[in-house]
C-alpha positions in Angstrom: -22.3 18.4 -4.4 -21.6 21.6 -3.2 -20.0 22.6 0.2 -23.9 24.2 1.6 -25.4 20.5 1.3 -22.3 18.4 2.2 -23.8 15.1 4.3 -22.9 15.1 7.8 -21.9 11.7 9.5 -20.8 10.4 12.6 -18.0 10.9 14.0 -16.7 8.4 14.3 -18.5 6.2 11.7 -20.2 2.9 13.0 -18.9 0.6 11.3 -19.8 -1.4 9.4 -20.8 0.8 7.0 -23.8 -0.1 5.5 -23.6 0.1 1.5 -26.3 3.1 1.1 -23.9 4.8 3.2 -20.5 4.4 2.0 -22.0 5.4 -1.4 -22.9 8.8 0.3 -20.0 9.0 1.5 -18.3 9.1 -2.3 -20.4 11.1 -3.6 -19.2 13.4 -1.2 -15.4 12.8 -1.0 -15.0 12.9 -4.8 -16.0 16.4 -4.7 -12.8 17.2 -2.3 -9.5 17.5 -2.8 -6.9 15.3 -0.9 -6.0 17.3 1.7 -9.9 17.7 2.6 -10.7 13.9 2.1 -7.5 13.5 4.7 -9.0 16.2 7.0 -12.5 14.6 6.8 -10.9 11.0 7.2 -9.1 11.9 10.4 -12.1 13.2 11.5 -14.6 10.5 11.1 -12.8 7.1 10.8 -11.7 5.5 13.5 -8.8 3.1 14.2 -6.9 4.7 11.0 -3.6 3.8 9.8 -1.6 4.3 6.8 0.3 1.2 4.8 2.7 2.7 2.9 6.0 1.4 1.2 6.8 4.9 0.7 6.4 5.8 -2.6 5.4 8.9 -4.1 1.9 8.9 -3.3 2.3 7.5 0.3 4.9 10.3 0.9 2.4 12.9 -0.5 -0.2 11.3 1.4 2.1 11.7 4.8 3.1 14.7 3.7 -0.3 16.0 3.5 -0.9 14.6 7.2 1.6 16.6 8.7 0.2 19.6 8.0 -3.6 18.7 8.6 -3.0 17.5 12.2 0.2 16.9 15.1 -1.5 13.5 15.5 -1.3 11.4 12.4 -2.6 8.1 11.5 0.6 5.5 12.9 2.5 4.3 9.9 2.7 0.8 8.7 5.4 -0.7 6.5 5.7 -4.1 5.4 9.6 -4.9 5.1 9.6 -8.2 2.4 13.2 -8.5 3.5 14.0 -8.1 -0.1 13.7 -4.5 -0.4 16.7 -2.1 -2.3 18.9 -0.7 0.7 17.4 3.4 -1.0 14.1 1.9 0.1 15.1 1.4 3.6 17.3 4.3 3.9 14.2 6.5 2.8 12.2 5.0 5.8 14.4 6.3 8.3 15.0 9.8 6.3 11.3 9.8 6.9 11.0 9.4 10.1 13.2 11.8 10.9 12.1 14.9 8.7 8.3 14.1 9.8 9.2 12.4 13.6 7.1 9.7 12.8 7.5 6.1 14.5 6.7 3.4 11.9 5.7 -0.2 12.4 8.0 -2.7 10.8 6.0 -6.2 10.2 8.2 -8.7 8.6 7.3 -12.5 7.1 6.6 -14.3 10.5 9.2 -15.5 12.3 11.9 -14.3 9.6 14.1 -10.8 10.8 16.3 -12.0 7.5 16.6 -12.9 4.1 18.9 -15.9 5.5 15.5 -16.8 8.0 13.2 -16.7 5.0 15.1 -18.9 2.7 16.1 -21.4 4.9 12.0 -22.1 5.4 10.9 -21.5 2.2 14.2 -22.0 -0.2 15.7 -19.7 -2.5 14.3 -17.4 -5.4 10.2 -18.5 -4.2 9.1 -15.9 -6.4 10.3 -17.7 -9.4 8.9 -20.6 -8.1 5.6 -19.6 -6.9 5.2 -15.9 -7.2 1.2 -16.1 -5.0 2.9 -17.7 -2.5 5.4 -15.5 -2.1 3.5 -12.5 -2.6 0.9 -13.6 0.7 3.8 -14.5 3.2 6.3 -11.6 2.6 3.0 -9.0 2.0 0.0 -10.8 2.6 0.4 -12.4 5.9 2.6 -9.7 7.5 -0.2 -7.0 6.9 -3.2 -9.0 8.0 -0.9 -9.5 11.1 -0.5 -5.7 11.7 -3.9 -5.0 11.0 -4.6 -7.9 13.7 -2.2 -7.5 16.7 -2.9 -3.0 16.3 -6.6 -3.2 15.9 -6.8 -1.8 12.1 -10.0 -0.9 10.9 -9.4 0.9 7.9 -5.9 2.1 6.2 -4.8 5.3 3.9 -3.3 3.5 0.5 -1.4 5.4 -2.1 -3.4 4.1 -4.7 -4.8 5.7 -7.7 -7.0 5.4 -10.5 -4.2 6.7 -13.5 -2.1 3.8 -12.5 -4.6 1.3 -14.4 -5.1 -2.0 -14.1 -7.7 -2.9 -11.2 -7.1 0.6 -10.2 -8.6 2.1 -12.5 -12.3 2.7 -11.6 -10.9 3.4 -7.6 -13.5 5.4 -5.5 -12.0 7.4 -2.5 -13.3 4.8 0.2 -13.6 0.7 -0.3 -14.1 -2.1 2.0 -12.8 -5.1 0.9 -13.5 -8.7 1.8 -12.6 -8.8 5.0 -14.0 -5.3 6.1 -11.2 -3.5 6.5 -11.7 0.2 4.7 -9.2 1.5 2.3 -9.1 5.3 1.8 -7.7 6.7 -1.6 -7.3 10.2 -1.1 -5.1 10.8 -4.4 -7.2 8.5 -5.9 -7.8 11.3 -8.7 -4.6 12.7 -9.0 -2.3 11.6 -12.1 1.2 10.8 -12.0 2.1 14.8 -13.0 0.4 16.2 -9.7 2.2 14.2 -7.9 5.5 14.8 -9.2 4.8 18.5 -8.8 3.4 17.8 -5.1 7.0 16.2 -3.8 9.1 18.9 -5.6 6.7 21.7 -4.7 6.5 20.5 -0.7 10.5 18.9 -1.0 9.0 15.5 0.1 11.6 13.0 0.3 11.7 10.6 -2.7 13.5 7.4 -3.1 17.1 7.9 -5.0 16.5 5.2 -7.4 13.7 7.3 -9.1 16.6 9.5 -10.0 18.6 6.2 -11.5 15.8 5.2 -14.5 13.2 3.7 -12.4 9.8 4.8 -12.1 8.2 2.6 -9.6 10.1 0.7 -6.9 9.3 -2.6 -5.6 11.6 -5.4 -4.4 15.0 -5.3 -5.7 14.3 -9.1 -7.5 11.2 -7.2 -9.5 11.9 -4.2 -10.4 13.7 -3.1 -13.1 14.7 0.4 -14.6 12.1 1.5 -17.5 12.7 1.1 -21.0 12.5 4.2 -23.6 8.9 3.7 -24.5 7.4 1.5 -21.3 4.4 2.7 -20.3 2.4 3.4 -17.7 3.8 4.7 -14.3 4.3 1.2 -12.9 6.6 0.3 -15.5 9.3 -1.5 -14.4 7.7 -3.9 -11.3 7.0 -7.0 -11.9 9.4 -7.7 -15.4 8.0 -9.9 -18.2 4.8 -10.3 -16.5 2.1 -7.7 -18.2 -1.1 -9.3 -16.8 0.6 -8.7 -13.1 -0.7 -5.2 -11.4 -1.1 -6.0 -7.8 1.1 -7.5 -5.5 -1.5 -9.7 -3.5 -2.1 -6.6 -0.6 -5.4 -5.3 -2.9 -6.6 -8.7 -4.2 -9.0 -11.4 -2.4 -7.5 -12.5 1.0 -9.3 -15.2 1.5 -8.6 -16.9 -1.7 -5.1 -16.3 -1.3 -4.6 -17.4 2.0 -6.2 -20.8 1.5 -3.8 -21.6 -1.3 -0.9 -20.7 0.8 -2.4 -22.7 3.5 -2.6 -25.9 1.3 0.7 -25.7 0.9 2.0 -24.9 3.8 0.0 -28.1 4.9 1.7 -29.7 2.1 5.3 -28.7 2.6 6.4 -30.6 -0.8 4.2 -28.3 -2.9 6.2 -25.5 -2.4 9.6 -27.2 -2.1 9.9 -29.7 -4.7 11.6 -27.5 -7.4 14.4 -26.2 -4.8 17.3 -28.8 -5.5 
């Protein structure tokens, strides 16, 4: 689709978007380049944020934003509590270089690790890795989209990184109706790298230490000679995991963790 017959829409969109609509609206963005599906985003959706746990695609992706507009989508970033300490001291070198506020959401009612275990014992993700995934990611995001009025966030998501990913348009809506835009959703791992060093975007330190995709400190391990993909390293042991529970179905995953935090024993009865 050339630039001469590019679709115009509202601006703002009404949302919801009905599904003839968003399709346009693909067509269209997968002709642009990221900056452009940014530009056009800002433009056009309304009550925009951007989740990010600040890896190399989200710091592209806010990167990118500085330069398209002084007025940003507000940041999101969901602090597990079990984070490496490079993770969090990259949040606040990113604040500063960009002066960006961020909002912090944390596992309700927990501001530490000590909070979290004392509810929910130690280790859960060994014990029950869903669970864990929807109150430390899950439930704090749905909170922040709740309590700030989200309608749609800017993931760093893209299709190279395989898995459910792979066959990613630019704009989704998932189950709930909250729109996801993937504006690097074409790039592979190699223009991404050359983005940050190009641009001197701050990266996290342990990608200089062997790892190639950070996650929580109890996950994530430094790749192997020979591991593939550019996820290697999250998740350890556990090939048939790609998603942490933020880009899978809500509802599904909230009644489980509901059951059984109805049923307290569920979760607790392989602590001792």
């Amino acid at each position: 689709m050339s630039a001469t017959t590019a679709p115009t829409f509202p601006k703002p969109l009404n949302l919801p978007i009905p599904e003839e609509q968003l399709k346009e609206i693909n067509e269209y963005l997968s002709t642009l380049t990221p900056e452009q599906i940014l530009s056009w985003a800002v433009e056009h959706i309304p009550d925009l944020y951007q989740t990010t746990a600040f890896g190399l695609t989200g710091l592209v992706a806010i990167d990118m934003l500085s330069k398209i507009t002084s007025n940003p989508p507000p940041l999101i970033f969901i602090d597990t509590l079990y984070h490496f300490p490079e993770t969090l001291e990259l949040v606040e070198e990113v604040k500063r270089r960009y002066g960006r506020d961020v909002h912090v959401y944390k596992p309700k009612d927990c501001e530490t690790v000590q909070d979290f275990e004392k509810k929910y014992g130690e280790k859960l993700w060994e014990r029950d890795e869903t669970m864990y995934d929807y109150l430390v990611k899950v439930e704090p995001a749905r909170r922040a989209y709740s309590e700030l009025n989200v309608k749609a966030v800017i993931t760093g998501r893209r299709a190279s990184q395989g898995g459910s990913r792979s066959n990613l348009p630019p704009l989704e809506i998932d189950n709930t109706g909250l729109l996801k835009l993937n504006p690097l959703f074409a790039w592979t791992f190699p223009f991404v790298e050359w983005y940050i060093k190009e641009n001197n975007v701050p990266r996290n330190k342990l990608l200089d230490q062997g790892y190639r995709s950070v996650g929580d400190w109890h996950s994530t391990v430094k790749s192997g000679e020979g591991d593939e993909g550019e996820r290697a390293g999250r998740w350890a042991g556990k090939k048939e995991k790609t998603e942490c529970g933020l880009h899978v179905d809500y509802f599904a995953m909230k009644r489980k963790a509901e059951e059984k935090v109805r049923f307290p024993v569920m979760l607790l009865e392989t602590m001792c």
